[in-house]
C-alpha positions in Angstrom: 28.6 -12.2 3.3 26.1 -9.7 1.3 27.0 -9.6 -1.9 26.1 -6.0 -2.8 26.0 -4.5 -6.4 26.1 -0.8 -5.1 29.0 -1.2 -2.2 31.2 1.6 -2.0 29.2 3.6 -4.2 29.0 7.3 -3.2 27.2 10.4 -4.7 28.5 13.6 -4.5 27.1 16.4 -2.8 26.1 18.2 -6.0 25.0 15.8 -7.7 22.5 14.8 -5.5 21.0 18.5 -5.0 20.8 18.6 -8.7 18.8 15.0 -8.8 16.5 15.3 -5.5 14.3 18.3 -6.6 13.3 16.2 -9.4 13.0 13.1 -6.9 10.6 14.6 -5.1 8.8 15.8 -7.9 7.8 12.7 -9.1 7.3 11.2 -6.2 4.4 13.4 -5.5 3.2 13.3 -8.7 3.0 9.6 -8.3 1.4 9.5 -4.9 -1.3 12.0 -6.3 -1.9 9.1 -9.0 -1.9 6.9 -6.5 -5.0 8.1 -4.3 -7.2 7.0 -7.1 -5.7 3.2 -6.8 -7.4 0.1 -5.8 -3.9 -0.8 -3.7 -1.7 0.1 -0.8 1.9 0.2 -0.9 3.7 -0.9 2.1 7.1 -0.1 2.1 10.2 -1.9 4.6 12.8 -0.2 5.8 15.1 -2.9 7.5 19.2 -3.5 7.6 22.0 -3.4 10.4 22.3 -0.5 13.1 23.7 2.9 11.8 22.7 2.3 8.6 20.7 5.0 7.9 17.0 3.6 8.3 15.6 6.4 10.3 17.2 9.1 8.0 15.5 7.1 4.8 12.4 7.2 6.9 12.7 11.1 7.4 13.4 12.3 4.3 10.5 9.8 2.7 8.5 11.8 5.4 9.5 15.1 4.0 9.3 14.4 0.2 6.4 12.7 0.1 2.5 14.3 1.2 2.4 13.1 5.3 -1.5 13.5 4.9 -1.4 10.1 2.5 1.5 8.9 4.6 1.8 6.5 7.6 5.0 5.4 9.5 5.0 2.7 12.2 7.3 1.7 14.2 7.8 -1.6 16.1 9.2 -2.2 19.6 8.9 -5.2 22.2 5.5 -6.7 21.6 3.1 -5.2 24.5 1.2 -7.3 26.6 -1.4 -6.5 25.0 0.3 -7.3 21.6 1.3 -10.7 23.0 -2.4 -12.2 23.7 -3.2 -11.9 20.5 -1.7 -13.7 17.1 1.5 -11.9 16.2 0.8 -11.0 12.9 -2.0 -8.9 14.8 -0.3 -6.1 15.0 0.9 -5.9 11.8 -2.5 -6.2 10.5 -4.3 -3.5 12.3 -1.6 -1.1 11.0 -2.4 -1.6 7.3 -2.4 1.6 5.2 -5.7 1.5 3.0 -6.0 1.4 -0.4 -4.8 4.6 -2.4 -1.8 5.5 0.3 1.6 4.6 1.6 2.6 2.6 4.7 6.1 2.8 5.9 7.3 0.1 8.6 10.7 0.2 10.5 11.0 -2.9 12.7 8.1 -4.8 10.5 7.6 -8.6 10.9 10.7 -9.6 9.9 12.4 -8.0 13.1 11.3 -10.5 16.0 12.5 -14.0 14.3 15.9 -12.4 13.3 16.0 -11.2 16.9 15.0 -14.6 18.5 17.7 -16.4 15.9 20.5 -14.2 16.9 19.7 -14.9 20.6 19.7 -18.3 19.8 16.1 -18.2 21.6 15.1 -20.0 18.0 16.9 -22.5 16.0 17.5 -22.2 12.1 14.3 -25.1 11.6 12.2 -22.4 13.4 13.0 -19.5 11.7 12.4 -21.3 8.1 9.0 -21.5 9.7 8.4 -18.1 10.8 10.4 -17.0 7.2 7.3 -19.5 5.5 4.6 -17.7 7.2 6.3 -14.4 6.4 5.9 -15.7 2.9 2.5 -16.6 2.9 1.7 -13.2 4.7 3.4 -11.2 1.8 1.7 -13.4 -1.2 -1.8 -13.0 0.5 -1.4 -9.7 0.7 0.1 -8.8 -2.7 -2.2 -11.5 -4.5 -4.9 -8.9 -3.2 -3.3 -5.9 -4.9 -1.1 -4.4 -2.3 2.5 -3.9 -3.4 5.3 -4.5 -1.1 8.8 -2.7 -1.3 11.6 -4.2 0.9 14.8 -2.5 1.5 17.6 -3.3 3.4 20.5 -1.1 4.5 23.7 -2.3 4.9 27.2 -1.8 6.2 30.0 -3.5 6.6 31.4 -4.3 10.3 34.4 -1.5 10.4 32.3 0.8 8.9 29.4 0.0 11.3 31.9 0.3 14.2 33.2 3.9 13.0 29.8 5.5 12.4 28.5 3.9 16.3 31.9 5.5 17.5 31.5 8.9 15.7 27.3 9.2 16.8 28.3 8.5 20.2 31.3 11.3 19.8 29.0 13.6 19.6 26.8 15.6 22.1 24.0 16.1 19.8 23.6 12.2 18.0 24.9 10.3 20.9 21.8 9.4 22.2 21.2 7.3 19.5 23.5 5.0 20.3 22.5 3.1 22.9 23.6 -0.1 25.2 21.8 -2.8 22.7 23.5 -0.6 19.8 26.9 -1.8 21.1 26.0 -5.3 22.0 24.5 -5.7 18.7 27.9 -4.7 17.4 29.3 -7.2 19.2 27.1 -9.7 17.7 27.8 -8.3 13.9 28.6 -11.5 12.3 26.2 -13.6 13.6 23.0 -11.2 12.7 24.9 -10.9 9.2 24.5 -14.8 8.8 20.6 -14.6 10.2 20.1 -11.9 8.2 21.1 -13.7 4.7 19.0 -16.7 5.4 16.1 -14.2 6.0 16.8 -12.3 3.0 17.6 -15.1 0.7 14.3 -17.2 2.1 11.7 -14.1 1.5 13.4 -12.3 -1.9 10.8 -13.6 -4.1 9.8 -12.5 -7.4 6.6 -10.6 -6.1 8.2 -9.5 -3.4 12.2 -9.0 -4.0 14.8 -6.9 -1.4 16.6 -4.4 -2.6 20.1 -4.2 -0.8 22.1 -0.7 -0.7 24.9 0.3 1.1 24.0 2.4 3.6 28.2 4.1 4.4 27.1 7.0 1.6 23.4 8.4 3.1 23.0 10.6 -0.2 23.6 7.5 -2.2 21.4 5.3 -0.3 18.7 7.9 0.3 18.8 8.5 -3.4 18.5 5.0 -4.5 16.1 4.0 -2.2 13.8 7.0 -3.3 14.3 6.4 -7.2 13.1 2.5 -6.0 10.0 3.1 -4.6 9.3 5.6 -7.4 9.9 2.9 -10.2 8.0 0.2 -8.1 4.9 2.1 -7.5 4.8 3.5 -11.3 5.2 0.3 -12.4 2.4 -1.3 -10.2 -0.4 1.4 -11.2 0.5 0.6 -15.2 0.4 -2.9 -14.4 -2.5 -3.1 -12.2 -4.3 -0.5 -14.8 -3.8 -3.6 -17.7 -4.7 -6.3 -15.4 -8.3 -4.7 -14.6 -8.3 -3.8 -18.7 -7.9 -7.3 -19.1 -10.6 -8.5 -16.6 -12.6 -6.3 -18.0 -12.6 -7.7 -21.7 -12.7 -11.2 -19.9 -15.5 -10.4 -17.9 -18.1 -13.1 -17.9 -20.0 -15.0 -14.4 -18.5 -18.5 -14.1 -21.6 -21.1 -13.5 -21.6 -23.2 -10.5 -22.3 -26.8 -11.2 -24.6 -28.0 -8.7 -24.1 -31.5 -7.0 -26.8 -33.8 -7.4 -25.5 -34.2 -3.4 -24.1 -32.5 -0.7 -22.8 -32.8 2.7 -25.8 -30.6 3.3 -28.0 -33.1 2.0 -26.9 -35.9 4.4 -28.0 -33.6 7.7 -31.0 -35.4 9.5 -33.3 -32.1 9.5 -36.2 -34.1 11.6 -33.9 -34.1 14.5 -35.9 -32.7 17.4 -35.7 -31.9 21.4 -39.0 -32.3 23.5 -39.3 -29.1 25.5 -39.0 -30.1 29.2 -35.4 -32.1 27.8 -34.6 -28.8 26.2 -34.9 -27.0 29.3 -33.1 -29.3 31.5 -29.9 -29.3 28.8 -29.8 -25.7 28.7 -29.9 -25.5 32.3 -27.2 -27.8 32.6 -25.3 -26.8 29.8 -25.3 -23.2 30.5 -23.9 -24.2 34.4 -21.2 -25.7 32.6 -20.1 -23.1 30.0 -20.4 -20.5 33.0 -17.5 -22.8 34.9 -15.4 -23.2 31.8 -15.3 -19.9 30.5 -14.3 -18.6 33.9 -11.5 -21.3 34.3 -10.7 -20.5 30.5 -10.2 -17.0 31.7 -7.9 -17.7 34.6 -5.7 -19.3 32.3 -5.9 -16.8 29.9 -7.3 -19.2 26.8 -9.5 -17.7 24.3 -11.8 -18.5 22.5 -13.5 -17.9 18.8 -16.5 -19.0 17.9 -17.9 -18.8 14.0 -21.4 -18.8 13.0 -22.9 -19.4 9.4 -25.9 -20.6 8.3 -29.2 -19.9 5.6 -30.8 -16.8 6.4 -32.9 -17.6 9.5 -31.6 -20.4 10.5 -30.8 -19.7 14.2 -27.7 -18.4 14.3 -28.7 -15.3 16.7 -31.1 -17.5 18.7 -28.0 -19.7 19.5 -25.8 -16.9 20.3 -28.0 -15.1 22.5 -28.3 -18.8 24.7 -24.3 -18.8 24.8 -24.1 -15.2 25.7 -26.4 -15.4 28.7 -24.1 -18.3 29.9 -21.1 -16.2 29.8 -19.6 -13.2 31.9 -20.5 -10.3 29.5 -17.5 -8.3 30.7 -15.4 -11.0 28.7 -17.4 -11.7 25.6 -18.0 -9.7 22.7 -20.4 -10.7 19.4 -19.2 -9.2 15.9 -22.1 -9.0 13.5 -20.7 -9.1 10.4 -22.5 -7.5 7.6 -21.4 -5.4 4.4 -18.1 -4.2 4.6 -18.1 -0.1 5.2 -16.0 2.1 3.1 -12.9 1.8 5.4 -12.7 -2.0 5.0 -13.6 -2.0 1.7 -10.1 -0.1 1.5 -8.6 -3.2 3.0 -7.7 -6.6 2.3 -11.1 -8.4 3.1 -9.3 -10.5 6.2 -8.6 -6.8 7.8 -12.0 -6.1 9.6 -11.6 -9.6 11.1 -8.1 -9.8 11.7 -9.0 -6.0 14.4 -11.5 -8.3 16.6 -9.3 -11.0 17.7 -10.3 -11.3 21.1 -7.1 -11.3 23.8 -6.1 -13.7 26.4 -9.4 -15.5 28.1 -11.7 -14.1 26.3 -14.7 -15.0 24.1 -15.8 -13.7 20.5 -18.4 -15.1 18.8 -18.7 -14.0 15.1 -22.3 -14.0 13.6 -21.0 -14.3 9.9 -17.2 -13.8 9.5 -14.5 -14.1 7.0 -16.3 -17.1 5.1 -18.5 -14.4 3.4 -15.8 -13.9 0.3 -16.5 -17.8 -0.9 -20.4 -17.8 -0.1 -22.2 -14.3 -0.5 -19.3 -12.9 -2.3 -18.8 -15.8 -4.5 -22.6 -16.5 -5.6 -23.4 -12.6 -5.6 -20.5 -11.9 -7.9 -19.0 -9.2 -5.6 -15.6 -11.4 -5.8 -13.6 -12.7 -9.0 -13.4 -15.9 -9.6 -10.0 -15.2 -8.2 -10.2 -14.0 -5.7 -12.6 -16.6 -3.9 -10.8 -19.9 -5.3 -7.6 -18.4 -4.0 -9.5 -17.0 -0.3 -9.6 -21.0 0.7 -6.3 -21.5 1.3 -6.3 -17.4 2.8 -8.8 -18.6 5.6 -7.2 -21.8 6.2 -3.6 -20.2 6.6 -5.4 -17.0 8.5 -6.9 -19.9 11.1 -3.8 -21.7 11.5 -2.5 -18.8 12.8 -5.6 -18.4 15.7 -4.9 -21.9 16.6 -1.0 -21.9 16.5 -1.5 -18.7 19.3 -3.9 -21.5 21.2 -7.6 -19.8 20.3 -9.7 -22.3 20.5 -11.9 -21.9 17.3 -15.1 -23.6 16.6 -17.3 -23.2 13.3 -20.9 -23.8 13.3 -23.3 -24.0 10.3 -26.2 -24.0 11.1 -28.9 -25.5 8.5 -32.2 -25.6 7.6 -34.5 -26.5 4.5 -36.6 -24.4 2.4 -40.0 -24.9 3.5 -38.8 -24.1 7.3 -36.9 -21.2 6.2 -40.2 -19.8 4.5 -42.4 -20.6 7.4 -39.4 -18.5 9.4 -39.6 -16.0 7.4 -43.7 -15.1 7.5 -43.6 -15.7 11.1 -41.2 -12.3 11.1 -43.3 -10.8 9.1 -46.0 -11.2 12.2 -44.3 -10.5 15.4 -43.7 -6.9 15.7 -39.8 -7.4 17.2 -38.7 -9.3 14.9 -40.0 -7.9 11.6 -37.0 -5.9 11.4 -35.4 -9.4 10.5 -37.3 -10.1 7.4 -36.3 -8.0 4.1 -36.4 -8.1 0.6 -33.1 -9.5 0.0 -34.0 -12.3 2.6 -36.5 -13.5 -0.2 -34.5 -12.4 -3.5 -31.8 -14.9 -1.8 -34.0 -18.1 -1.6 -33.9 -17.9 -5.5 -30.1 -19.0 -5.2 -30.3 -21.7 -2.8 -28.8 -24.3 -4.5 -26.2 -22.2 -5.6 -25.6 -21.3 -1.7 -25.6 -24.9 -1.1 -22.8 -25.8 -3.0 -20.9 -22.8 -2.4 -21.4 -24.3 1.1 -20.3 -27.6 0.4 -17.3 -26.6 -1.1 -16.4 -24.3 2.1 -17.2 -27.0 3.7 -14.8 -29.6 2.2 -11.9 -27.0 1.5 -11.3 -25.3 5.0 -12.5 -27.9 7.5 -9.0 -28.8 9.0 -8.1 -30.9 12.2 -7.5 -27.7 14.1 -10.9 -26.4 12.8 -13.3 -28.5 12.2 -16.8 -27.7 10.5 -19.3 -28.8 12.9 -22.4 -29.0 11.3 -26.0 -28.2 12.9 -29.5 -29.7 11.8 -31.5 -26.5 12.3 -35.1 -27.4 11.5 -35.7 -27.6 15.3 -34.4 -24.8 17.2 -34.3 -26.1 20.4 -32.1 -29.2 19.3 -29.7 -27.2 17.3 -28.9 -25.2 20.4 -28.0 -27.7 22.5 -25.9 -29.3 20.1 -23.8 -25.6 19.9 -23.9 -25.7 23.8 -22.4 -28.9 24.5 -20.1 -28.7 21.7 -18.4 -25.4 22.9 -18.0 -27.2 26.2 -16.4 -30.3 25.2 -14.3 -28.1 23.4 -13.4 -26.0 26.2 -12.8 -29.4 28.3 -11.1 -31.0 25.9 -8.2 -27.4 25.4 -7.9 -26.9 29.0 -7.8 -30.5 30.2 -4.5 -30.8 27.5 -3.2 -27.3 29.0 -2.7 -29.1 32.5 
């Protein structure tokens, strides 16, 4: 059983409206402060039935400034919520930097459901309690600060509060059906419960347990916790920057004298009248498969990267005519706007997870924080060593759901990238292609390279692979794309059957 420092404490009534006026106080006070942050706070209200997590929720509601303030609740998964990763939900609800999210049912609800029901075993839940893990660190190793509280109550108490709600004409429609068979099932969600709890109470991101039988008490403690966290976080996070700042300094990148780059055949080439016969073929073929894909409601992702001008849209455009354009959608990815900037970088990415059956084809994606981020210096050192194993856990999850995901970088040398580039600069429709920036990059190409390499070598797992693409001949490197999407497709669906 819980093994609870504050049980049985109570706080009189006098006490506590004496000690809440200056509660509040503070609280807004420290939420002002907070605005100006460079992290979120998401805040967990979890714990048995009739403990008091909707009254917490309320009063955090009224104390604190609602404009700054977000609450989301979670219920049964909605169909829609189901075709898509489950952390997918979670991570469109976010708050942004400089304000407060509040979750009730967050995700920790669904594996302690499943476990009670016995619809998981314990092996199962230590894998769903890992990922919860890895969610939390990825998110707090990005700034945001997590505060986890549970409520709790012992059984008799649990049983008397359920019986007194449902006494009454004015709370007993808070008690409902699943209230009283979760009652039933006390002992076993307790035992769930403190695996869950001891598996995820980490040092970055402990639970604080309260007894919940006293709601001034619990209400008050709960208040004064998130008050101490959050002050804490914004003088730690204030010395941390101090110290990057006195540390400040661009690592250098230590070339390879080779690369997997390097290996590509770049004189690869397609005659024209083969080309056309390929694309015929292979564009019949993606047309069949995506459709079949559809009816059994696989989707698919498809990542492309590359040297400026090296095909990418070209390539895209081929596997979009293929396609029904009802259930595709491209996401050009380019510099992140204000609102994701107020985000942890996987964020904007994380929204455009396509749902069951359909296609979305990124034209740059989430491998920009360890290749224009890294090389540019918009990213710490930090940050982009630590967004490898980010991007390798954040596809694992597309994959575990059954996305089929396919990564395509698409390569080319120098001297065809400048003969790319002043051909732009000709043809009227395409000079909007060609900028400054597309010129001040080619002074960093080795340094892209083996930023590249290293992608390469760190995230290309047996779930998703790095396929790479010799470039220098447009008409080859498209085929290639083509036909490897549809193996790919044949390959998922022929293993679904």
């Amino acid at each position: 059983m819980f093994e609870i420092a504050e049980l049985g404490q109570t706080l009189k009534k006098s006490a506590y409206l004496k000690q809440i006026p200056d509660l509040r106080t503070q609280l807004l006070l420290t939420q002002q402060q907070l605005k100006t942050c460079d992290f979120p706070v998401i805040i967990l209200i979890s714990g048995v039935d009739g403990g008091g997590k909707g009254e917490i929720i309320n009063l955090l509601n009224e104390w604190l400034d609602a404009r700054y303030l977000q609450t989301t609740a979670f219920d049964e998964p909605s169909d829609e919520e189901r075709e898509r990763p489950k952390f997918w939900r979670f991570w469109r609800t976010l708050p942004p930097k400089g304000s407060i999210g509040i979750y009730v049912g967050s995700w920790y609800s669904e594996p302690l459901s499943l476990r009670v029901y016995d619809k998981i075993d314990d092996n199962r839940l230590q894998v769903e309690l890992n990922h919860i893990n890895e969610t939390e660190r990825l998110l707090i190793d990005d700034g945001a600060l997590i505060i986890k509280c549970w409520l709790h109550l012992k059984k008799e108490t649990q049983k008397d509060r359920i019986k007194t709600l449902a006494k009454n004409p004015d709370t007993d429609w808070q008690v409902t059906e699943r209230d009283k068979k979760h009652l039933k099932m006390y002992d076993d969600f307790i035992r769930v419960a403190e695996q869950a709890l001891t598996e995820t109470s980490t040092g970055i991101a402990p639970w604080l347990i309260v007894d919940g039988s006293d709601r001034r008490y619990s209400s008050f403690t709960v208040g004064q916790h998130i008050l101490h966290r959050i002050q804490h976080h914004i003088d730690a996070r204030a010395a941390q920057s101090a110290q990057e700042t006195q540390n400040n300094g661009t690592l250098p990148i230590n070339n390879l004298q080779k690369s997997l780059l390097d290996a590509l055949d770049l004189s690869l080439k397609t005659d024209k009248k083969t080309y056309n016969e390929k694309l015929a073929h292979y564009q019949g073929k993606l047309s069949r498969l995506t459709r079949y894909a559809r009816q059994q409601k696989r989707s698919s992702i498809l990542v492309f990267e590359g040297m400026d001008a090296a095909g990418k849209g070209g390539a895209i455009r081929r596997l979009i005519h293929a396609m029904d354009a009802r259930n595709c959608r491209v996401i050009p990815t380019a510099a992140p706007s204000d609102e994701e900037r107020a985000q942890h970088y996987l964020w904007r990415f994380w929204r455009h997870i396509p749902r069951a059956g359909k296609v979305t084809l990124y034209d740059r994606s989430w491998y920009g924080r360890v290749l224009v981020e890294r090389v540019e210096d918009f990213a710490s050192h930090e940050e982009w060593m630590r967004a490898y194993a980010e991007i390798v856990n954040f596809e694992q999850a597309l994959t575990d759901h059954g996305i089929i995901l396919l990564k395509f970088w698409l390569h080319i040398d120098k001297d065809e990238q400048l003969r790319r580039f002043k051909e732009r600069e000709q043809i009227s429709y395409k000079q909007f292609k060609i900028t400054e920036e597309d010129y001040r990059n080619r002074e960093k190409w080795d340094d892209y390279k083996h930023a590249v390499n290293e992608m390469i070598t760190r995230t290309s797992t047996l779930e998703a692979p790095w396929l790479l693409v010799e470039g220098n001949d447009k008409k080859y490197a498209r085929i290639k794309i083509l036909k490897a999407f549809c193996e790919r497709l044949e390959s998922a669906l022929d293993s679904q059957n």
